[in-house]
C-alpha positions in Angstrom: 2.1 -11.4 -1.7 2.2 -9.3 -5.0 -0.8 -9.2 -7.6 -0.1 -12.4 -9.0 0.1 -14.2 -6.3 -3.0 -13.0 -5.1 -5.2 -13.6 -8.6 -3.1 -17.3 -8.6 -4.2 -18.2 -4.8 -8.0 -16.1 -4.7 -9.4 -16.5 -8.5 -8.0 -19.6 -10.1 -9.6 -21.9 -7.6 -13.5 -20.3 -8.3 -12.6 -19.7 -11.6 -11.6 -23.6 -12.2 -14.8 -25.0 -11.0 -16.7 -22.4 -12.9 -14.7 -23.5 -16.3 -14.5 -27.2 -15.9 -18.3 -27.4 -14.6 -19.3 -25.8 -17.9 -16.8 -27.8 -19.6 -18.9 -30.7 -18.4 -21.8 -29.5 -19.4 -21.0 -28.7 -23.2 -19.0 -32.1 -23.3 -21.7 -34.6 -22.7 -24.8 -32.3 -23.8 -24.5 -31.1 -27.0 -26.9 -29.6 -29.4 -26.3 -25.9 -30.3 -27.6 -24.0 -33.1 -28.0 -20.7 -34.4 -30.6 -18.3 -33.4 -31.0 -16.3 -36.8 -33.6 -13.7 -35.4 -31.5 -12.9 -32.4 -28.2 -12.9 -34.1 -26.6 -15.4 -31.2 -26.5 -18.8 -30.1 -28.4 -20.5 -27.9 -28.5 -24.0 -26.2 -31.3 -26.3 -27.5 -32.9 -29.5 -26.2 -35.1 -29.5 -22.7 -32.8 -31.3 -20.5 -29.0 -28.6 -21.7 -30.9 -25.4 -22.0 -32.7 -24.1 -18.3 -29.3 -25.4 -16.1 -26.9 -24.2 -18.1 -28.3 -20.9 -18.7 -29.2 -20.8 -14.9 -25.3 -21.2 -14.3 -24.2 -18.6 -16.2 -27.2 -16.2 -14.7 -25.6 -17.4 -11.2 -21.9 -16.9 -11.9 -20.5 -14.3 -10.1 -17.1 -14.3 -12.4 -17.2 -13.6 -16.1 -17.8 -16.4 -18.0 -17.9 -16.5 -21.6 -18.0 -19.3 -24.5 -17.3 -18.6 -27.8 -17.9 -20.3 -31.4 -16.0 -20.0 -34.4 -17.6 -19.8 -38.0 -15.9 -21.4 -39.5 -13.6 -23.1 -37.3 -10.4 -21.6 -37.2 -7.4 -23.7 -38.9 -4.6 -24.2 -36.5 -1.8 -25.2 -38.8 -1.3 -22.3 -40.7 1.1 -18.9 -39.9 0.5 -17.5 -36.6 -0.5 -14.2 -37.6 -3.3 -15.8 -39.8 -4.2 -18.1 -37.0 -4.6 -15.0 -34.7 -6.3 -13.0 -37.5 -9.0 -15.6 -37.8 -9.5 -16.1 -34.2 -10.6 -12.6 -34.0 -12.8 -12.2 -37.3 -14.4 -15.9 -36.7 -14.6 -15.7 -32.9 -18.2 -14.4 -31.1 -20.0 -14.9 -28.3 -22.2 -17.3 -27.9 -23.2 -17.1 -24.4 -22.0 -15.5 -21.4 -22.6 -14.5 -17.7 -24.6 -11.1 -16.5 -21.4 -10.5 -14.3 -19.3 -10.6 -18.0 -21.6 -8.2 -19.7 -21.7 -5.8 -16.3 -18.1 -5.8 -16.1 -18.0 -4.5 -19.9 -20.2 -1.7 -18.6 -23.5 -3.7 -20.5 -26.8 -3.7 -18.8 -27.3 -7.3 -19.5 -25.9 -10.7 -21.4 -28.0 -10.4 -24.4 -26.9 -7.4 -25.5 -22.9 -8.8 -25.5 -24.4 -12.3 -27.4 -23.5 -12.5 -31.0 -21.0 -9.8 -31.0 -17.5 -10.7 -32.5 -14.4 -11.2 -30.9 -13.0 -8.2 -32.8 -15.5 -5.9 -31.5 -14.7 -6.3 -28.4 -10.7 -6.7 -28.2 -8.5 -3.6 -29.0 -7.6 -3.9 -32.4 -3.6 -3.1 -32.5 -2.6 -4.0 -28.9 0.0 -6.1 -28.4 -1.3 -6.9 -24.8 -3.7 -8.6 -27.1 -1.7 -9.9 -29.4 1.1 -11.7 -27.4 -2.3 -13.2 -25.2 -3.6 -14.7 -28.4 -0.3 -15.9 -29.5 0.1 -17.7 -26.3 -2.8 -19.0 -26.6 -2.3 -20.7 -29.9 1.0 -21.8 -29.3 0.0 -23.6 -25.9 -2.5 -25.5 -27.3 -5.9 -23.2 -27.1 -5.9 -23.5 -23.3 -4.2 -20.5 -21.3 -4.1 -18.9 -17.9 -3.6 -16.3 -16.2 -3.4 -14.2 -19.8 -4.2 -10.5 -19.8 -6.1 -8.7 -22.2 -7.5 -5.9 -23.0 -10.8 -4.8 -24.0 -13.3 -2.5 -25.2 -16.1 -1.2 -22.7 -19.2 -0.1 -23.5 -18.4 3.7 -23.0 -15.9 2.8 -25.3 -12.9 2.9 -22.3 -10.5 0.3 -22.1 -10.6 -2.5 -19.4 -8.0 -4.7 -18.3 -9.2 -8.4 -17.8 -7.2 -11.5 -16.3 -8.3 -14.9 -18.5 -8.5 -18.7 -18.4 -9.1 -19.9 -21.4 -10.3 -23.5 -22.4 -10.6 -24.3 -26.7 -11.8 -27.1 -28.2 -10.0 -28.4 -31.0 -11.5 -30.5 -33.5 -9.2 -32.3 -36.5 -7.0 -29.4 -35.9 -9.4 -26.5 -35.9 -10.6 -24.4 -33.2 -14.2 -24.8 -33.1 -15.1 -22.7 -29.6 -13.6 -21.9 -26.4 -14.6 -21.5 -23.1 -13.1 -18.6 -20.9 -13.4 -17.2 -17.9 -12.4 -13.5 -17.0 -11.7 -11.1 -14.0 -12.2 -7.2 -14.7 -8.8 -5.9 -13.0 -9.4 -2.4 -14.6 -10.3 -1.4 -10.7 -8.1 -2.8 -8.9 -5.9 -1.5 -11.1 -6.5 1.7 -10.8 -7.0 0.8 -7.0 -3.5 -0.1 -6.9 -2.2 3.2 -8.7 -3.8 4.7 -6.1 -2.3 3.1 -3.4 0.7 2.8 -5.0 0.5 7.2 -5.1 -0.2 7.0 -1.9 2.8 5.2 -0.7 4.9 7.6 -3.0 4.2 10.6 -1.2 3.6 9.3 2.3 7.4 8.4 1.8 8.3 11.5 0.4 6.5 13.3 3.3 8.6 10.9 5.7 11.6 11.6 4.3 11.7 15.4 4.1 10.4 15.1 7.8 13.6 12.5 8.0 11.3 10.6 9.6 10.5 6.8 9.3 7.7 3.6 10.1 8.1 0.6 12.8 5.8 -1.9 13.4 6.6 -4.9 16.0 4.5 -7.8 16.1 4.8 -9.1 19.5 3.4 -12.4 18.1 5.9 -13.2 16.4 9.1 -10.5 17.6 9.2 -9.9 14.0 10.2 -6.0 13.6 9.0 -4.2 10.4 10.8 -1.0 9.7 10.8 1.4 6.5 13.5 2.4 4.3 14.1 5.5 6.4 14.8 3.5 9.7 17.1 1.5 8.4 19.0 4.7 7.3 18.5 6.4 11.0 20.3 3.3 12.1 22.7 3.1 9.9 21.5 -0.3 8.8 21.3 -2.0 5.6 17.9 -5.4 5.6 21.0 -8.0 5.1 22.3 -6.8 8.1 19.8 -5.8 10.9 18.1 -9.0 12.6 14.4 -7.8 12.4 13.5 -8.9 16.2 13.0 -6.7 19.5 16.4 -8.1 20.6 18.5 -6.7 17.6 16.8 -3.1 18.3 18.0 -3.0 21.7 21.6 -4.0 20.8 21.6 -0.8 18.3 20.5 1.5 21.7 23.1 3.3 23.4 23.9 1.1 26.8 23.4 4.8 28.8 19.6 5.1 27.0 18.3 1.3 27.1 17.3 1.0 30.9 15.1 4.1 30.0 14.1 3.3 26.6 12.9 -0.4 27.9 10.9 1.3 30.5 8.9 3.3 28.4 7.8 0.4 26.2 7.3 -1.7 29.3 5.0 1.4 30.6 2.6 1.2 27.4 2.6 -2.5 26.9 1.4 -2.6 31.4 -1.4 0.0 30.0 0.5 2.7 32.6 0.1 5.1 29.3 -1.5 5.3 26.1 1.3 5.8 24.0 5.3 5.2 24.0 8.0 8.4 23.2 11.5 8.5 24.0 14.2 10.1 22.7 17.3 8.1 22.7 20.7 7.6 20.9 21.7 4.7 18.3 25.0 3.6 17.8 26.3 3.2 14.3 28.5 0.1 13.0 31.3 2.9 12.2 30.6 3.7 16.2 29.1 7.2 15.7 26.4 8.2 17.9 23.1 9.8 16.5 19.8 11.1 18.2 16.1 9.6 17.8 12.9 10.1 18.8 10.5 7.4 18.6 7.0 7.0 19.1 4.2 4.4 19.4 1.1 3.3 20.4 -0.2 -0.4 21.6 -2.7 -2.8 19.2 -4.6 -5.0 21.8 -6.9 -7.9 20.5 -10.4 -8.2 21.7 -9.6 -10.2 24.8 -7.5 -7.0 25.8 -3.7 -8.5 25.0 -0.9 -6.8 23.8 -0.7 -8.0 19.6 1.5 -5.2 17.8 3.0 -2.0 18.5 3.5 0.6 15.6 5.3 3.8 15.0 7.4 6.3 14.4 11.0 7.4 14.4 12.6 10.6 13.7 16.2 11.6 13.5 16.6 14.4 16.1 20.6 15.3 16.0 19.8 18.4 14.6 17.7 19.6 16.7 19.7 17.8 19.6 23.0 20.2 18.6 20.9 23.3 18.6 19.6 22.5 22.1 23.4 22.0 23.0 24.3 25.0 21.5 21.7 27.2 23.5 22.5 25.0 26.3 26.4 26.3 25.9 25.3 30.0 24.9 23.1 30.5 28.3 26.5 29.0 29.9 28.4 31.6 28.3 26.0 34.0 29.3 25.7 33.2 32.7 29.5 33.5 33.0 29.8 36.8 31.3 26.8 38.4 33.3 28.3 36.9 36.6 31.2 38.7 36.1 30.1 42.4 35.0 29.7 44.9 37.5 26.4 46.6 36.3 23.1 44.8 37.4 22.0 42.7 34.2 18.2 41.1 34.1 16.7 39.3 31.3 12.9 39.3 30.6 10.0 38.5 28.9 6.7 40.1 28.6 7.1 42.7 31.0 8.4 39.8 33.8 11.7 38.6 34.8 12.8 35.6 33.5 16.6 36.1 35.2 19.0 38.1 36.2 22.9 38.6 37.5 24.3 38.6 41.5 24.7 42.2 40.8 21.1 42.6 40.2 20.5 40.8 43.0 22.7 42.8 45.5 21.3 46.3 43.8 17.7 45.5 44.3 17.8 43.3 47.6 15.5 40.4 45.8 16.4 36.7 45.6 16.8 35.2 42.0 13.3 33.4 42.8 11.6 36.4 44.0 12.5 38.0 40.9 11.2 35.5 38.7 7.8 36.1 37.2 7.5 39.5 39.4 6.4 42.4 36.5 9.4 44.4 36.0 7.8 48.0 36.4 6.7 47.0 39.9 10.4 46.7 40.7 12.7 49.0 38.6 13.6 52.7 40.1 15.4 54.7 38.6 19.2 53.1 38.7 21.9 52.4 36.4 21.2 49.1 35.1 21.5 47.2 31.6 18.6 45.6 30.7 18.3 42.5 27.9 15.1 41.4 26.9 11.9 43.3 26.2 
C-alpha cells in the first residue's frame, strides 16, 4: 500500500467526521462577528461558542475555518479568483494541533492571520491546489500544499477542503490538514535506507527471502530473482516453485535443513546448494535463515538470505584440482617432499614416509625440528 493509499484508508475517515461535524455546527448555529481588539473572529452567542471551541481544542487533526472579506467572486478569471482567495482569505478559528504543526505555541497566535501569510507565495504546489479547488466547486481532497512554518521552513500538508458558496461567492471554508512534512522526510529516509541496503546486497551479490508459512507466499528481492535466473512474471512465488528451481542431487538435503529449523533441531537454516537455470546452466548458492514463531510457539515466517557462491565454488575446485596435481607430482619424485605449517607438518610424500619410518598420521601435527636430521630432502612450506 503506497502513501496514498495509506492517507486515503487512515486519515480521510477521522478527518470526515472532524469536517462534517463542524460543518454541522456552523450550518445550523450561526452568529459570527469580528473581534476588532484581537484582530480575529470569534463565535458569538452562549449556546455556538463553549462546544465549538471545545472541539477544535480537542481535535487531534488540523482543523482550520477560514472567512473571506469580502467574499471572493467566483465567476471571474481563474488567476483573479485564486489571487483573491489568498489576499481575502484568514483564519478565523482553528485547532491547537493546526497551530503546533505550523511550529506555533498556540491557536491564537495563527487567528487572524491571512491566507497569504501562511502559503508560499510562487509555488505551483500551491497554485495547481487552489485551482483545483475552484474549479471543483470549493470542496477538495486529498490536495497538497505547502506552507510557511513558524521558523520560516516549509511544510508539506495533505487537505480537505469544504467552501461555502453564497450567490456565487466564496464566503469561508472549512478545511482540515495533515502535516506530512515528517513523514516525508521519514520516508526519504527510509527510502535512503533501502537504496544502500541494496547497493550493499548487490556488491555482496547477495539477496532477501522471506516465506510466510501462513500463506506459502515467497517474497524475494531483486537480486534473488537474478541468482535464479528468474524474471516476477515467471517464478510462482510459493515454497513449491523454490524447490523445482533446486538441483534434484541438492533438494533431499536442502529440504532437510529447513525441516531441521522449522522442528526447532537448530536455530538457524544454511545450505549451500545449486539452482538450475531455464537456459539449463547450473549455478552455486548459499542461503541462510532463521524461524519467526508466534507467541503460542508456532512456525509463522522464515526470512533470509542468499548469496551467489560460484565464484568461490570454482576456486575451491581449482585448489581442490591443484592439491590433486600436487599429490601426483610429489608421489612420483624420488626425494622426500613434506609440506608444513607453523613449524608442524601438515603432509608429506611416500618417500618421506619410507626415509623417516613415520606413517602420514604420525607426521601430522608432529613439530618438524623434533623429526628432521640431517638428510637430503626438499621441503615446501615454512
Amino acid at each position: 500500500m503506497d502513501l496514498a493509499q495509506l492517507q486515503s484508508a487512515a486519515i480521510m475517515p477521522a478527518a470526515a467526521f472532524a469536517l462534517g461535524v463542524v460543518t454541522t455546527l456552523l450550518i445550523r448555529r450561526r452568529g459570527w462577528r469580528r473581534d476588532h481588539r484581537s484582530s480575529h473572529l470569534t463565535p458569538t452567542g452562549p449556546d455556538v461558542d463553549p462546544p465549538l471551541r471545545r472541539f477544535y481544542e480537542m481535535a487531534r487533526e488540523g482543523l482550520i475555518r477560514i472567512e473571506f472579506h469580502p467574499p471572493v467572486k467566483l465567476q471571474a478569471d481563474l488567476d483573479d479568483v485564486v489571487t483573491s482567495i489568498r489576499r481575502n482569505g484568514r483564519i478565523a478559528e482553528c485547532s491547537e494541533a493546526a497551530a503546533k504543526m505550523r511550529g506555533f505555541t498556540s491557536a491564537r497566535e495563527v487567528q487572524g492571520l491571512s491566507i497569504d501569510r501562511l502559503m508560499v507565495e510562487g509555488d505551483v504546489v500551491n497554485q495547481a491546489f487552489l485551482e483545483s479547488l475552484v474549479q471543483q466547486g470549493c470542496r477538495i481532497e486529498d490536495a497538497v500544499s505547502h506552507g510557511w512554518r513558524r521558523d520560516g521552513s516549509v511544510g508539506k500538508y495533505l487537505n480537505n477542503v469544504f467552501g461555502e458558496v453564497r450567490d456565487g461567492h466564496l464566503v469561508s471554508g472549512l478545511v482540515t490538514q495533515i502535516d506530512l512534512t515528517e513523514r516525508i522526510v521519514a520516508e526519504e529516509a527510509l527510502r535512503q535506507s533501502e537504496q544502500l541496503q541494496r547497493e550493499t546486497l548487490a556488491a555482496a551479490r547477495m539477496g532477501t527471502w522471506r516465506w510466510d508459512l501462513h500463506t506459502d507466499h515467497v517474497h524475494w528481492s531483486d537480486e534473488c530473482y537474478a541468482f535464479f535466473g528468474q524474471c516476477r512474471d515467471t517464478f510462482g512465488g510459493t515454497f513449491d516453485a523454490v524447490v523445482e528451481l533446486v538441483h534434484p542431487a541438492d533438494r533431499k538435503s536442502w529440504e532437510a535443513e529447513i525441516e531441521a529449523t522449522m522442528a526447532g533441531r537448530c536455530d538457524d537454516y544454511r545450505c549451500e546448494f545449486r539452482a538450475i537455470w531455464p537456459d539449463g546452466s547450473i549455478h552455486w548458492l548459499e542461503a541462510r535463515g532463521r524461524l519467526a514463531r508466534d507467541d503460542s510457539g508456532t512456525p509463522e515466517s522464515m526470512s533470509g538470505t542468499v548469496m551467489d557462491i560460484e565464484v568461490r565454488k570454482q576456486a575451491e575446485l581449482s585448489l581442490r584440482q591443484s592439491e590433486e596435481r600436487f599429490q601426483s607430482l610429489a608421489g612420483a619424485a624420488f626425494e622426500s617432499i613434506a609440506i608444513t605449517e607453523g613449524g608442524r607438518f601438515l603432509d608429506c610424500n611416500d618417500c618421506f614416509v619410507a626415509t623417516f619410518g613415520y606413517s602420514r598420521e604420525e607426521l601430522f601435527g608432529r613439530e618438524v625440528m623434533l623429526v628432521i636430521v640431517a638428510l637430503p630432502m626438499v621441503l615446501l612450506g615454512t
